[in-house]
C-alpha positions as CSV (number, residue, x, y, z in Angstrom):
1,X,0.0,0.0,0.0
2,X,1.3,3.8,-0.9
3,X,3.0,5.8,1.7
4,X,0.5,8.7,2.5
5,X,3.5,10.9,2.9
6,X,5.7,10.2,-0.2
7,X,2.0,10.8,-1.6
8,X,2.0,14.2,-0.4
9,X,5.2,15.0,-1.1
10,X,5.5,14.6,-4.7
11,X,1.7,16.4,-4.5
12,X,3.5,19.4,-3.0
13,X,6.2,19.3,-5.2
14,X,4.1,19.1,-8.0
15,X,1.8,22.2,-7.0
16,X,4.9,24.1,-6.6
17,X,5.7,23.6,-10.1
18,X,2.4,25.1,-11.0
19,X,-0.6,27.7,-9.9
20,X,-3.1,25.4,-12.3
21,X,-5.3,23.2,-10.2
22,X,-6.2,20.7,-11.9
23,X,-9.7,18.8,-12.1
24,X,-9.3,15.8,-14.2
25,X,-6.3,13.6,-14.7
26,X,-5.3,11.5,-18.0
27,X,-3.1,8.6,-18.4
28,X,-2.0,8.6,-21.8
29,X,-1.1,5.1,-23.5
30,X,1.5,3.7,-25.9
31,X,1.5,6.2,-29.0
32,X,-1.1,8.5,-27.6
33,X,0.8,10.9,-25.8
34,X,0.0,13.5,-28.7
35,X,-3.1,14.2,-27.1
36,X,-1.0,16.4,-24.2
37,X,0.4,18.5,-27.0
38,X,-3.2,20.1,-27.4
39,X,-2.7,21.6,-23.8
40,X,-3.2,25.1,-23.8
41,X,0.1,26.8,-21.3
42,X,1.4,23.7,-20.2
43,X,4.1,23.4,-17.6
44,X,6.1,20.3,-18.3
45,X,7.4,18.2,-15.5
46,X,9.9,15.2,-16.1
47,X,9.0,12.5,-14.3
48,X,12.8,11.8,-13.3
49,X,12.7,15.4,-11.1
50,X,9.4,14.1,-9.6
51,X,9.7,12.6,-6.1
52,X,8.6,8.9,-5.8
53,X,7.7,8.6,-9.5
54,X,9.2,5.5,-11.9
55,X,10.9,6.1,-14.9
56,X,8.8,3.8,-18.3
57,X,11.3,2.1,-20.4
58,X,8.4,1.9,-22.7
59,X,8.5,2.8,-26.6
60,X,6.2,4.9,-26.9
61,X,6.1,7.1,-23.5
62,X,7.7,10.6,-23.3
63,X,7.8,10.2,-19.3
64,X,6.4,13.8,-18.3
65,X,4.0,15.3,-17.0
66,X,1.7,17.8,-18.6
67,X,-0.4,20.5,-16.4
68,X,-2.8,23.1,-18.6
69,X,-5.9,24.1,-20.1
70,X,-7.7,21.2,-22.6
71,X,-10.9,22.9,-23.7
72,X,-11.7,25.0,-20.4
73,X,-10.9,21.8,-18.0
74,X,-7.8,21.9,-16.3
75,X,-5.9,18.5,-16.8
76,X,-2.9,16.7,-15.7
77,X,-1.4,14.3,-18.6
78,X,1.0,11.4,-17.9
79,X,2.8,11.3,-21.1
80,X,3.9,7.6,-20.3
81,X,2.8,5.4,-18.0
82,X,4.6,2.5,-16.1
83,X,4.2,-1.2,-16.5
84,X,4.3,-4.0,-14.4
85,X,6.1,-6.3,-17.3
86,X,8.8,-3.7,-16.8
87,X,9.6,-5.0,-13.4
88,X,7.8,-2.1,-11.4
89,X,5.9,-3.4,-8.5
90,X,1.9,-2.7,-8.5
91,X,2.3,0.4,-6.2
92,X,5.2,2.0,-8.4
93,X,2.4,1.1,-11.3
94,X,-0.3,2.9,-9.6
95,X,1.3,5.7,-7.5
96,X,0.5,8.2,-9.6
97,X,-2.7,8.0,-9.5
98,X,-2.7,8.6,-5.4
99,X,-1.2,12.0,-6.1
100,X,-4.1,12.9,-9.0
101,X,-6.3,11.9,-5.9
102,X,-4.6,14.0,-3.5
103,X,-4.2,16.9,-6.5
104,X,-7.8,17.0,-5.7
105,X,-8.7,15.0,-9.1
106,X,-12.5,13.1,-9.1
107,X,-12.1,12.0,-12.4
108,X,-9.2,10.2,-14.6
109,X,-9.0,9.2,-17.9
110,X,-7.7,6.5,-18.8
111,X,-5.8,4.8,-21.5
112,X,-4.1,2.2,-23.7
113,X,-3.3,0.8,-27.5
114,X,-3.9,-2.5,-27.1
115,X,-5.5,-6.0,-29.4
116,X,-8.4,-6.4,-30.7
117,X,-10.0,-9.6,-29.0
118,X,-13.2,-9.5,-30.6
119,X,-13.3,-9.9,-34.4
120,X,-16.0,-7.9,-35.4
121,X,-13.8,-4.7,-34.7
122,X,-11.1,-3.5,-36.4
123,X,-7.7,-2.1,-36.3
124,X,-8.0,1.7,-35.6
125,X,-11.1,1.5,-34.2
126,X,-11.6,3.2,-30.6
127,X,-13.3,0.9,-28.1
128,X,-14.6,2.9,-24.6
129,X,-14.2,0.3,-22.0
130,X,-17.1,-1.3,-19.9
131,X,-15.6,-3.5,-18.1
132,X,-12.7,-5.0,-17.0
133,X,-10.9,-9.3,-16.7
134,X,-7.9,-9.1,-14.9
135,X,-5.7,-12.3,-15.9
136,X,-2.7,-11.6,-13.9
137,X,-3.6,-13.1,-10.9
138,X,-2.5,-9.9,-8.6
139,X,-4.2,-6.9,-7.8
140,X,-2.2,-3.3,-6.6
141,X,-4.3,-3.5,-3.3
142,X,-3.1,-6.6,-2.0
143,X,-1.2,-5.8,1.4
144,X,-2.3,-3.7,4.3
145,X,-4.9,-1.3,3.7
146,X,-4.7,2.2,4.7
147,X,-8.4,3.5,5.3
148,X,-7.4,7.1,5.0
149,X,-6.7,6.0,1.0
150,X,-10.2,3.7,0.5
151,X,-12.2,1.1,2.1
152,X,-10.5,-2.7,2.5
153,X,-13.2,-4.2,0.2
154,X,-13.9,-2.1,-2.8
155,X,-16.3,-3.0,-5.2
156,X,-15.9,-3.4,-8.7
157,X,-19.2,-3.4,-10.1
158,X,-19.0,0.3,-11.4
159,X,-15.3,0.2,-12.3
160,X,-16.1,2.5,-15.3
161,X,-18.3,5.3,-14.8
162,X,-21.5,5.3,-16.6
163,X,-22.0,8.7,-16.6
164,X,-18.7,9.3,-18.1
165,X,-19.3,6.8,-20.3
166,X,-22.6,8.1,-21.8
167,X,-21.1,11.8,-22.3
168,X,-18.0,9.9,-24.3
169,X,-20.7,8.1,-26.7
170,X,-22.7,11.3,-26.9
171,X,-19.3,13.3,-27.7
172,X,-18.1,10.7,-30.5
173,X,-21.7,10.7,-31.9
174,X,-21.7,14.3,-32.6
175,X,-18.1,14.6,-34.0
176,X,-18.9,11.4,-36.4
177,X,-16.2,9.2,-34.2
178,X,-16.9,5.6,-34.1
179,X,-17.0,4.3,-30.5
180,X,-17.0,0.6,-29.8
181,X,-17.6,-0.8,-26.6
182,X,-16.2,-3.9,-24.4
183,X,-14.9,-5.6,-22.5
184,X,-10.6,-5.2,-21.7
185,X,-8.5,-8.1,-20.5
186,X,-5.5,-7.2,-18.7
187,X,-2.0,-9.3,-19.7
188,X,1.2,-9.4,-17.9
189,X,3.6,-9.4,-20.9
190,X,5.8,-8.7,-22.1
191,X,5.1,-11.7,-24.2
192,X,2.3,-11.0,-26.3
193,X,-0.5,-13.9,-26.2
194,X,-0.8,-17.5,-27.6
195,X,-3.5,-17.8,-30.2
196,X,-4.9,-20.7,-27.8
197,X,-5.0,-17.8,-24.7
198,X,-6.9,-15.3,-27.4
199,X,-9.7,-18.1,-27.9
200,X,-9.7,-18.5,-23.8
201,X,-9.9,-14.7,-23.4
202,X,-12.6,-14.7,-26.0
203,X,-14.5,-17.3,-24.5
204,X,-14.1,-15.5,-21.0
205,X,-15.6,-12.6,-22.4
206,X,-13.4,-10.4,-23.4
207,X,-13.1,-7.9,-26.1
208,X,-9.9,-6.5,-26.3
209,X,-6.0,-7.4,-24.7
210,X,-3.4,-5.5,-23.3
211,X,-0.8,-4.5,-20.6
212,X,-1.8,-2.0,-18.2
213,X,-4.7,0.1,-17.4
214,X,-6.7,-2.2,-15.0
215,X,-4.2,-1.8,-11.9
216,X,-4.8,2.1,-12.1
217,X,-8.5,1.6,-12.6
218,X,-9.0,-0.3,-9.3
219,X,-6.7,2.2,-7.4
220,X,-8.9,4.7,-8.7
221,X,-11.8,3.3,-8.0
222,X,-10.2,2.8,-3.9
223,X,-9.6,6.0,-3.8
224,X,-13.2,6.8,-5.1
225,X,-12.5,8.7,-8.1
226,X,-14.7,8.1,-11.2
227,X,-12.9,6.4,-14.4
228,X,-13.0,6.5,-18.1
229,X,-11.3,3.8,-20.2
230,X,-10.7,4.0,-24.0
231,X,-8.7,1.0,-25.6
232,X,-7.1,2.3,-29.2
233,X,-6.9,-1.0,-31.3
234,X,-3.8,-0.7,-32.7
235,X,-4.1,-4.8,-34.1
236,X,-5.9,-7.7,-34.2
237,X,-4.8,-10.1,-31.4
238,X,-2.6,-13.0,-31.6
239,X,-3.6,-16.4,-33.7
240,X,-6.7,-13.9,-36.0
241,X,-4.6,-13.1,-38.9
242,X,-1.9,-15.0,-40.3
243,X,1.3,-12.8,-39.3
244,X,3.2,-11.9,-36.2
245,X,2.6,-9.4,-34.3
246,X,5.6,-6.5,-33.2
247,X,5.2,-3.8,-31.1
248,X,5.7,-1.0,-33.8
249,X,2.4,-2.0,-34.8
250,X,1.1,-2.0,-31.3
251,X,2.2,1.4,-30.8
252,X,-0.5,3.9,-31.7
253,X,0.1,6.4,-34.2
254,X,-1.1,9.7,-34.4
């Protein structure tokens, strides 16, 4: 479980960095850090000057962190967010979003290029996540719990904010986006899957694969803040077309 105080300290180093307050947080995923380069005024903070933050190895992740203006909201970006295949333990995984929390953020964004499970969708396509199978067999709150952070037993039934999810599908409606919607299976990795684990995932229920996203959607959901998830299908998933798969492709491109 986070250390309350290295929570608050690299909070208070961030504010110090900054007179915007920001109100909504956003982890951007492999290829889709672009989207922080629409902020209007941003400070820039490398996550290598940030107290208690990890450093991604990732292709992909610029490793900063953008505070400005993104039509009239006040956001906080992670350009780059850290894996657990990379050898970072759940909490290093997760600790930033304890400081969005304690930034005074309700509401986080979140998300990730991934494989497309289900093969009715298509690469390129945008999936807004509804719910979540987490294959790893771990979970970030496993350990003591700290009550000040969120309650012991959280439930996951609303992982993904309805609310949220209905103003997305409103949004991409009027601006002629199309939206899919499922179902996201979290994967260790690095490896990417077996074609017989893509048949088990499908036949769990999933529509789509990939490497992060879940552990920072149940620490956000601890901590009580509301989530959005949007997958970018960067390919189809292992064993659905006839070719390998590499991570250039996985990475999303602009």
């Amino acid at each position: 479980m986070h250390n309350i105080q290295d929570i608050l300290e690299t909070r208070d180093f961030i504010m110090s960095k900054t007179d915007h307050r920001p109100v909504i947080g956003m982890i951007l995923g492999s290829g889709l850090g672009s989207l922080a380069d629409e902020i209007k005024n941003p400070v820039k903070i490398p996550y290598s000057s940030i107290p208690h933050f990890a450093k991604s190895e990732a292709i992909g992740h610029a490793n900063e962190l953008v505070i400005g203006e993104l039509n009239g909201k006040i956001v906080v970006a992670m350009k780059g967010r850290f894996h657990y295949y990379e050898g970072f333990s759940l909490d290093e995984v997760t600790f930033p979003v304890r400081v969005m929390k304690a930034l005074g953020i309700e509401s986080v964004i979140i998300t990730n290029a991934c494989g497309a499970v289900n093969t009715s969708f298509n690469p390129g396509d945008l999936m807004l996540i509804t719910d979540h199978i987490n294959l790893v067999g771990t979970n970030p709150l496993i350990g003591p719990n700290n009550d000040e952070l969120g309650t012991r037993f959280p439930d996951l039934s609303q992982v993904y904010n309805v609310e949220l999810r209905n103003t997305a599908s409103k949004v991409a409606k009027d601006l002629n986006i199309s939206l899919q919607q499922g179902v996201y299976a979290w994967w260790s990795g690095p490896t990417y899957e077996t074609p017989a684990e893509i048949r088990m995932i499908r036949t769990l229920g999933a529509d789509a694969v990939g490497m992060s996203t879940v552990p920072e959607a149940i620490v956000a959901t601890h901590g009580g803040m509301k989530v959005l998830g949007i997958s970018c299908l960067t390919n189809m998933a292992c064993g659905i077309l006839d070719q390998p798969l590499n991570h250039d492709e996985v990475v999303c491109q602009h």
